[in-house]
N, C-alpha and C positions, 0 to 999 in steps of 0.2 A: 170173241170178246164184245162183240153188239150189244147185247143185254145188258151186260156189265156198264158199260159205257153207258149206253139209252137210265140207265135205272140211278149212276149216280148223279149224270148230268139231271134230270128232274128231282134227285132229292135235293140236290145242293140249289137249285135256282125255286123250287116250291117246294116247301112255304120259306127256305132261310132267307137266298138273297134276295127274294123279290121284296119282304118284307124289311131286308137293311138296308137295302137302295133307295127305295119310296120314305121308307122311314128318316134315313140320314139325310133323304133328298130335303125333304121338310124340314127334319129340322135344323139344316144350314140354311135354308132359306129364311125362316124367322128370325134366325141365331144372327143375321149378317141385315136383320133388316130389309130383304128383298133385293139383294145388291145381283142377283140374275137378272134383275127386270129394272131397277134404278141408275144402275150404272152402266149398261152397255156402252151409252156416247163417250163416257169416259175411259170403259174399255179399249174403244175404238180410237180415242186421241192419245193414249199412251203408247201403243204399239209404235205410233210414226218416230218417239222419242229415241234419242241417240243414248249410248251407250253411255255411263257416269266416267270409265276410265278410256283411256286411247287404244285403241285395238282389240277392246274386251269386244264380248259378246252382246249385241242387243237384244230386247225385247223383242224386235222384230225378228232376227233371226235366231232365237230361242224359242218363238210360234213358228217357225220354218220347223224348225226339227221336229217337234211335235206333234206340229197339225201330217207332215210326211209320215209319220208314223199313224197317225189316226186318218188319213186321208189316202183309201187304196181301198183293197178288191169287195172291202163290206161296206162300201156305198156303194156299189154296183149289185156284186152278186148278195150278200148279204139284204139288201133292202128288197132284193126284185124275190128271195126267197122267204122273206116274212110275208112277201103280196101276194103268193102263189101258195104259199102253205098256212100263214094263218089268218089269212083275208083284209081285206082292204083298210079295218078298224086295228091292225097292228101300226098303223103308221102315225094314227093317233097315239099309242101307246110309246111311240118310238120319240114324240115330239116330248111328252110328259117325260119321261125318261131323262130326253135332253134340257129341259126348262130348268128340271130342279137338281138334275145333273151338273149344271152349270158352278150352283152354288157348291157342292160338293169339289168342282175344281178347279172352285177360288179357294176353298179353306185348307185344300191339299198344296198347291202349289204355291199359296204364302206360307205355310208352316217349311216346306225347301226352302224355301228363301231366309226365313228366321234362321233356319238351322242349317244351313249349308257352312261349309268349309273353303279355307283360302288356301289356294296350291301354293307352298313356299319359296317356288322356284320361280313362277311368272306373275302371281297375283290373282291369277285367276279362280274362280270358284266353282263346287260342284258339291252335289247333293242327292237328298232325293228322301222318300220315307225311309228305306232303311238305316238311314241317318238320323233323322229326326226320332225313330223309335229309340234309334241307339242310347242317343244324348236325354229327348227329354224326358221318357217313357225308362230309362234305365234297363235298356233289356236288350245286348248286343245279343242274345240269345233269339230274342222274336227277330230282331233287325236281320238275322242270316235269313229263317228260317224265310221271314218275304222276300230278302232278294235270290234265293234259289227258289223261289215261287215266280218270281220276274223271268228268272233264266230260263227254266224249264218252257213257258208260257210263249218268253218273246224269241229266245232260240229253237225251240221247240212246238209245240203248239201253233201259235199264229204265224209260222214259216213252213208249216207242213198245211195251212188252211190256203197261204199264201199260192203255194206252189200248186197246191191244187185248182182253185180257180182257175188261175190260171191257166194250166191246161185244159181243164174245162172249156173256156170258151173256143176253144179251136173244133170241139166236137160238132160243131156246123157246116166244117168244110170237108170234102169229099174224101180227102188224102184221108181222115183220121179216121184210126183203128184201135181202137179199145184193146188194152195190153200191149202194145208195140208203140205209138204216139207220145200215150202219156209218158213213158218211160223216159224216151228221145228226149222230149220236152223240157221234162223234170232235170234231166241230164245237162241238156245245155246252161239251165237257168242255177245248176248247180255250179258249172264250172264258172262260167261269170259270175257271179256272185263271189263264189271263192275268189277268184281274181282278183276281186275289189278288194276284200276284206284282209286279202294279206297284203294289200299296199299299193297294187296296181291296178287298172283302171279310172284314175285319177280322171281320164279326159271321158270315158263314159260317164262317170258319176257327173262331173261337171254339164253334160250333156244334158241329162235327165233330168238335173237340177235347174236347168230353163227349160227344157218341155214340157215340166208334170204342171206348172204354174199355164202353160200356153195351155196343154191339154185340157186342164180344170174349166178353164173358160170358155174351150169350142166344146166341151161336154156339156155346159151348163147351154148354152145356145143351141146344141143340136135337144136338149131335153127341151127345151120352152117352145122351141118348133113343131115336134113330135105331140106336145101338148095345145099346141093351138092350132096346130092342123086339127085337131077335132074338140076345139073349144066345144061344140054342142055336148059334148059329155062330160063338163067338168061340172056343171050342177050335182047331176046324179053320183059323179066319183065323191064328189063332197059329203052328199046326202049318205052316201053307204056308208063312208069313212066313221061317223058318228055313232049311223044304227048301228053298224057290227061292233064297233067297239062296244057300246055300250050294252050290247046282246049278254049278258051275267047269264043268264038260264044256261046257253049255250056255253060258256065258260066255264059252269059249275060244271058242268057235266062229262070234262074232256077238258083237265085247266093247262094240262101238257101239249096241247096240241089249238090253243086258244090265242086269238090274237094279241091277248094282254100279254101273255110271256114274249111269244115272237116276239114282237114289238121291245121289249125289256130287253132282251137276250139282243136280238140285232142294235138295238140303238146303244147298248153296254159296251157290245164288239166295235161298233164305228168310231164312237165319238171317248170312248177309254175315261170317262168322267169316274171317277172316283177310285179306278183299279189301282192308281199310285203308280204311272208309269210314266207320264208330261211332267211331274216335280223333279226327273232328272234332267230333264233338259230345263224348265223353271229355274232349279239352283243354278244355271250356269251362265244366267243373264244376268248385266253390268246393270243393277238401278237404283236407284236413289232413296226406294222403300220400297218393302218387300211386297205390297200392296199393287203395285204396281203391274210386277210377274204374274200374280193371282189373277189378273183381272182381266189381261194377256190369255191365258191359257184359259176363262172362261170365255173368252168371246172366240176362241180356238171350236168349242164345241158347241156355240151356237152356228158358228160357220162348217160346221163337217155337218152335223144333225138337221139343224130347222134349211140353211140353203143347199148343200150338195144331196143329201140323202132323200131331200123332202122332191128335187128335181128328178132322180131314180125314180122316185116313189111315182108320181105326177106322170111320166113319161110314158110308166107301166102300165097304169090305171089310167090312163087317158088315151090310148093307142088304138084301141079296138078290138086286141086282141086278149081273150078271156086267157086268167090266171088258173094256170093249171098247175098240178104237182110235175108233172112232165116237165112243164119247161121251170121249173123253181130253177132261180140259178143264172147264168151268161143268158142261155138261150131265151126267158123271157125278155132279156132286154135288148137282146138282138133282135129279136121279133118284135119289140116295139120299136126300136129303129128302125127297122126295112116296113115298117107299115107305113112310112112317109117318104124314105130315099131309097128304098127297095133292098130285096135282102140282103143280095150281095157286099153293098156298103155298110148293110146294120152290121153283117158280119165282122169285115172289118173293120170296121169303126172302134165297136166294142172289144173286138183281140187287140189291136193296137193300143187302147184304153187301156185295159188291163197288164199288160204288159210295162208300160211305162210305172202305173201305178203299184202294183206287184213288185216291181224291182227296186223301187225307192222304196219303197216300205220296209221290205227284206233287208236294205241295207240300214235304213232307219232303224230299227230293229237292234241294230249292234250296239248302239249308242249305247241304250240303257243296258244291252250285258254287259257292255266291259264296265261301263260303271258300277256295278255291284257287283262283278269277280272284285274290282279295286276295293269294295268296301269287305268283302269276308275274307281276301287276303291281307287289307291292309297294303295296300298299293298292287300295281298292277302284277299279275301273278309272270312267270318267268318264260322266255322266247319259247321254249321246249312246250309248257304246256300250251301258253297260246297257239302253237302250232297246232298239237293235236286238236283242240278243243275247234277251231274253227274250221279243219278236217270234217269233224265232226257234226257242227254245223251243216256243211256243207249236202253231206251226209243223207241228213234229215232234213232237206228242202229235195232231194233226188227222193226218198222215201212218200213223201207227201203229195207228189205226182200220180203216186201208183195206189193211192187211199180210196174208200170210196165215199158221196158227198157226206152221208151222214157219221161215220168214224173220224172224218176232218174236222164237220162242228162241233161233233161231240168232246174231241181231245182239247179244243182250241179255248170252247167254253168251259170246262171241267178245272182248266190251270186258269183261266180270269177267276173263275169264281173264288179260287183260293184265295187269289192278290186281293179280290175284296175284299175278303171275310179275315185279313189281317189291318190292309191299310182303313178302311171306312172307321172300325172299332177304334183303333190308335186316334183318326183325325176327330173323332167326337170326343175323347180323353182331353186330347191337347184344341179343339175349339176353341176356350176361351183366348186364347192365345193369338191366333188368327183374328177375333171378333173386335181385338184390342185394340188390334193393329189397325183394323179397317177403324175403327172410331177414330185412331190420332191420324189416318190417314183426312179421313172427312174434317176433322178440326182445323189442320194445316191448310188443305181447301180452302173452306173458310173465309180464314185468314189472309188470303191470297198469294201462301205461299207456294212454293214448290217441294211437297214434303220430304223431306227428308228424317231417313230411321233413325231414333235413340232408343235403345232399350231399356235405357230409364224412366220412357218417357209411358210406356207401356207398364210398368212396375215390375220389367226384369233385370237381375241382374249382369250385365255387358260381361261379365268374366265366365258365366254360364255359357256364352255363345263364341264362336271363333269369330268368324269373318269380321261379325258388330262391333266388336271389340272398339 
């Protein structure tokens, strides 16, 4: 199935999605004012903001769930295999990606927030695009067809890319054996995972949920090390970064295998800007205007992209040791680890890394399925099927162990590009909508208030929207 796979994944990312991505990137950016680059400090003082109702969900912990799900194995192996396969000038590509990506998940993530729904039982709220399509796109017909685009993608897809990494990085150490490890591997991270997902593991989850925030920050420490142990080379890693990228002749010639896509394709996969998959967890934070959330989950993808991605990237390109297709993947970054603390430690450092991150992610992951089984059932679908279904799951994270690298990016990338090529079209439809919002949000500013939403106050009508109401 290689061909097949290799042949749709480059028709669907050149010329479509690289051209809706770049394209929608811009024009949210004009459309919103520059509000990627205007408002970050504002981004950054909303987060600390407490929730509107008592025990709702915050802003802050609505970037938790989020940023867990965009925060895992494609800022490691993902960025170390655009540096190793499509050269040093993909990381530029990865940064532009993330800049104007930004604006693309503020307009997604305030249009969840406009159109999200109120649970009748606790008050609580939840959304997402396939909602917004629903309601203000009139098309419960598109709104399935994305969230089994979601499902297929986040239970499928990026938990079989998931599972693979993952074992991947253990291919450094002696005991593994290619056909017999991977398997094991796959196997255990199947049964934990299941374990969680039907209700148990409460106190692993909770574990992992204070290590992946400790681990984020001895990564980012052990990368700035790694990087200034041979400061003499970050001139020339800079200098390259630019020439290759801007190398077009080379691009023309070979645009599949050119640092512009890498770079597109990896920084798409890490930082999830514009796929429509952070607006479910966006709808389900407690805030005072919907502006708020959007602004939230953009500074979510300056934080996975331009600081954790960009220290992968640094670490790799800064180490000494040359990017090869060989090591694309765990093993370059463990070889840029062990070029400062020696291999053994790069070794484990990075399976330890991966692992923590791999597994919240996997579990992060679940979030947004059962919220859209709940939207194409119309509530949560019945014990009997959820049993099966995350069986099934299970399933296909033991499956994705036993893949090989390029049939995992390839399946993983082939269901994102779908979620694009629904949600970006719909969130440039419903724009003005979002643009509205950010102006009475800037007015109330202003003013010196604390904005709070009317959707009168935008020129919509309050009986159009549930929660606003």
């Amino acid at each position: 199935m290689m061909p097949i796979l290799d042949w749709l994944d480059g028709f669907m990312y050149y010329p479509i999605l690289v051209v809706v991505l770049i394209g929608a990137g811009l024009w949210f950016t004009f459309k919103t004012k520059f509000v990627n680059i205007t408002m970050i400090g504002e981004s950054i003082r909303v987060v600390r903001e407490k929730p509107e109702e008592e025990g709702a969900i915050s802003s802050f912990k609505a970037l938790m769930v989020s940023t867990a799900s965009r925060v895992g194995t494609g800022n490691i192996v993902g960025v170390a295999t655009a540096v190793c396969i499509g050269g040093f000038g993909s990381v530029f590509w990865m940064w532009v990606i993330a800049i104007i990506g930004m604006a693309s998940a503020f307009v997604e993530s305030t249009l969840a927030q406009i159109y999200k729904k109120r649970n009748p039982e606790d008050g609580s709220s939840y959304g997402g695009p396939a909602y917004y399509i629903e309601d203000a796109l009139h098309s419960r017909t598109l709104g399935i067809v994305f969230a089994i685009f979601l499902i297929l993608t986040y239970a499928g897809g990026f938990n079989m890319l998931a599972s693979f990494n993952l074992q991947a990085s253990f291919a450094a150490f002696g005991f593994y054996q290619e056909g017999v490890t991977n398997w094991i591997i796959g196997a255990i991270l199947a049964v934990l995972v299941g374990y969680c997902i039907f209700g148990g593991g409460k106190r692993i989850t909770a574990v992992t949920g204070v290590l992946v925030p400790i681990m984020g920050v001895i990564y980012i420490i052990v990368a700035l090390i790694v990087v200034f142990a041979h400061v003499n080379l970050i001139p020339g890693v800079i200098k390259e970064i630019f020439v290759n990228a801007f190398d077009f002749k080379a691009a023309a010639g070979g645009f599949a295998g050119s640092c512009m896509l890498y770079g597109i394709k990896r920084g798409l996969f890490s930082n999830e800007a514009g796929v429509g998959s952070a607006p479910n967890a966006a709808a389900a934070a407690s805030v005072s205007h919907p502006v708020k959330q959007g602004l939230v989950q953009m500074f979510s993808v300056f934080l996975d992209t331009i600081v954790l991605c960009s220290c992968t990237a640094f670490m790799c390109m800064c180490s000494g040791v040359e990017a090869t297709a060989d090591l694309a993947g765990a093993p370059m970054v463990q070889a840029a680890v062990g070029s400062v603390f020696g291999t053994g430690f790069g070794n484990v450092f990075v399976a330890f890394s991966m692992c923590l991150f791999a597994f919240t992610t996997l579990l992060g992951n679940f979030f947004y399925v059962d919220n859209n089984l709940a939207f194409i059932n119309k509530g949560m679908p019945g014990k009997k099927f959820m049993t099966g279904f995350r069986i099934l799951a299970a399933v296909v994270i033991f499956v994705g162990a036993g893949l090989s690298m390029a049939a995992a990016w390839d399946i993983a990338d082939i269901l994102m590009a779908l979620m694009c090529l629904v949600n970006i079209p719909s969130c440039c439809v419903l724009g003005k909508v979002a643009y509205a919002a950010l102006d009475d949000y800037k007015a109330q500013k202003k003013e010196g208030k604390n904005p709070v939403f009317k959707a009168a106050d935008i020129g919509m009508d309050p009986e159009t929207l549930d929660y606003w109401k």
